[in-house]
N, C-alpha and C positions, 0 to 999 in steps of 0.2 A: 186339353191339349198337353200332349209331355212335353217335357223342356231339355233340349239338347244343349251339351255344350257344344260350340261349333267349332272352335278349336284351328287347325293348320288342317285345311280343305285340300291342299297340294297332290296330297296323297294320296286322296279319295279318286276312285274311278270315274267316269259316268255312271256306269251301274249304282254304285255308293253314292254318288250326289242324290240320285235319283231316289234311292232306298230312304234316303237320310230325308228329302221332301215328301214324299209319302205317306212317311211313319209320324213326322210331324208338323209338317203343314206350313212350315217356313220356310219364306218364299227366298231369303239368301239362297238357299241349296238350289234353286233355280238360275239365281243371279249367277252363282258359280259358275254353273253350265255356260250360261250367256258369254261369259268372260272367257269364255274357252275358243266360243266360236263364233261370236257375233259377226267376225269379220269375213266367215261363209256367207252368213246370212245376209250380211251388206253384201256380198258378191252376186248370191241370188236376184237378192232386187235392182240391182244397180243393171243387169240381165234386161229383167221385163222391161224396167222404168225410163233406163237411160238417164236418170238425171240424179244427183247424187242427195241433194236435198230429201227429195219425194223418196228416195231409198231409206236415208234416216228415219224419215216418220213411220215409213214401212218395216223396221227392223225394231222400234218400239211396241209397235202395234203386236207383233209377230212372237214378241218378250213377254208380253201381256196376253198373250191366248196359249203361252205355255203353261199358266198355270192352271187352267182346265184340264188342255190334251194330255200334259202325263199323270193325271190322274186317273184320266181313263183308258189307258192304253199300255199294253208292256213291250217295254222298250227295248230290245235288242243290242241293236248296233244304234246308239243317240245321233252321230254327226249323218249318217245318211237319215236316217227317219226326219232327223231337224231339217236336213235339204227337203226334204219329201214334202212338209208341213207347207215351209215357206215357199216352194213354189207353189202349192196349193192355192193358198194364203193371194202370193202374186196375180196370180193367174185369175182367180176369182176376182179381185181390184181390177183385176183389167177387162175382166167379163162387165163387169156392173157398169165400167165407164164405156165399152163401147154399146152397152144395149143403151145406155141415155144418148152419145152421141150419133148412134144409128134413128134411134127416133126422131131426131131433131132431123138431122137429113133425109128424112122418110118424110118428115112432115114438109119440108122445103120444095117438096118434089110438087109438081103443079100439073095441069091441062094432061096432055096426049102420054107425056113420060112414062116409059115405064118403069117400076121400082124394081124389077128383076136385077140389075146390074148393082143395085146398093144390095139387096138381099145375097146377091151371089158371094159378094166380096166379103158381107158379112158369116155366110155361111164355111167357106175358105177358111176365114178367120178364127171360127169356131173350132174346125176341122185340125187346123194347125195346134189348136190348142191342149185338144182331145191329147193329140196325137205325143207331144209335147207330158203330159201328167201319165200318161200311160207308160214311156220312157223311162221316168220319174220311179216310177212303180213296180216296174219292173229288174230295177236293180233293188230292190227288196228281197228278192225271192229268192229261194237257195239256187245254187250253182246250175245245174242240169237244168232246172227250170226256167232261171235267167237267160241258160245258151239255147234254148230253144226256140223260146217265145221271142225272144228278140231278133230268132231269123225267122219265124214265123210270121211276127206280124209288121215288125218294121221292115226288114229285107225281103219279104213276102213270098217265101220260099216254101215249097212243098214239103209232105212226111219226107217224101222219097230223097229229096235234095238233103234234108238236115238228116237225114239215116246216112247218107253217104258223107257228109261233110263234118260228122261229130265221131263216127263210130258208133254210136249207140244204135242199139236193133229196133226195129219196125215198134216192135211190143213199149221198148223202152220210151222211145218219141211217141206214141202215143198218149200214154202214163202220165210221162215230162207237165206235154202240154194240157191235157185232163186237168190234173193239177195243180199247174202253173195257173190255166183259166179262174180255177174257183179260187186261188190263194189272191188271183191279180183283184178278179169279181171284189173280194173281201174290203182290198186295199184303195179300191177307187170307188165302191159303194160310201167311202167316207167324204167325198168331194163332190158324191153324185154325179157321176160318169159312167158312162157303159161301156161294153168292148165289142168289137164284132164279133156275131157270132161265126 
């Protein structure tokens, strides 16, 4: 392992933090980051959780899985990709406890009842979530592909609509979203999500 001096980090970018963890595998260059933003990433969870506690252990947890992710990943812009992560992160926490507490109410369920109405809610739930990381995901993407997709699939807007409402020509929204799909495909293949086709 080479040995840095670490010196006044002040001055160092994100990029630099990042470069400087990379190249040497010390985990302060991380900490740095952390110290920069932690207080996003309590915002994030404080978001899902609601409770300020269970956010703290979640913004640990979240401190600790950055020293895999940016090993494997090249980081652009850090404070969005760091939101991108932890709501991931959140969202996943919150999948795993309602598929245990859907069980438990599945299994409560008795004689004539039918489960449709837990499944529904559960499904909803799901659907909110998708919909939620995909958001997420999409302010990743460069400009043109961000205004697009984001009237395409959250504001649910035709070619025709977003050709008249951005300027860009037929050919261009086409491109945009083409694009946009396989760069989104890319970024939510990491949290195992799909998009509509």
């Amino acid at each position: 392992m080479k040995l840095f001096i670490r010196g006044n980090t002040n001055d160092l970018s994100d990029a630099g933090l990042i470069e400087k963890y990379k190249q040497s595998g010390d985990k302060f260059f991380v900490g740095e980051l952390f110290k920069r933003y932690s207080h996003l990433v309590f915002g994030v969870c404080l978001k899902y959780f609601k409770d300020k506690d269970v956010s703290k252990d979640m913004v640990m947890q979240i401190f600790e899985k950055l020293f895999d992710e940016l090993k494997k990943h090249e980081v652009k812009y850090f404070p969005a990709w760091l939101c991108f992560v932890s709501r991931n992160f959140c969202i996943s926490e919150l999948r795993k406890e309602k598929t245990r507490s859907g069980r438990e109410e599945l299994a409560e369920w008795t004689g004539e009842q039918s489960t449709d109405p837990v499944l529904a809610i559960e499904e909803e739930k799901e659907h909110v979530l998708r919909m939620e990381e995909m958001k997420d995901a999409i302010l990743l993407l460069k400009e043109e592909q961000r205004q697009c997709l984001d009237l395409f699939y959250l504001k649910e807007k035709s070619y025709k609509d977003i050709t008249e409402l951005t300027g860009y020509s037929d050919k261009e929204v086409k491109s945009f979203i083409q694009n946009g799909k396989r760069n989104l495909k890319i970024l939510l293949s990491q949290s195992n999500v799909s998009i509509p086709s």
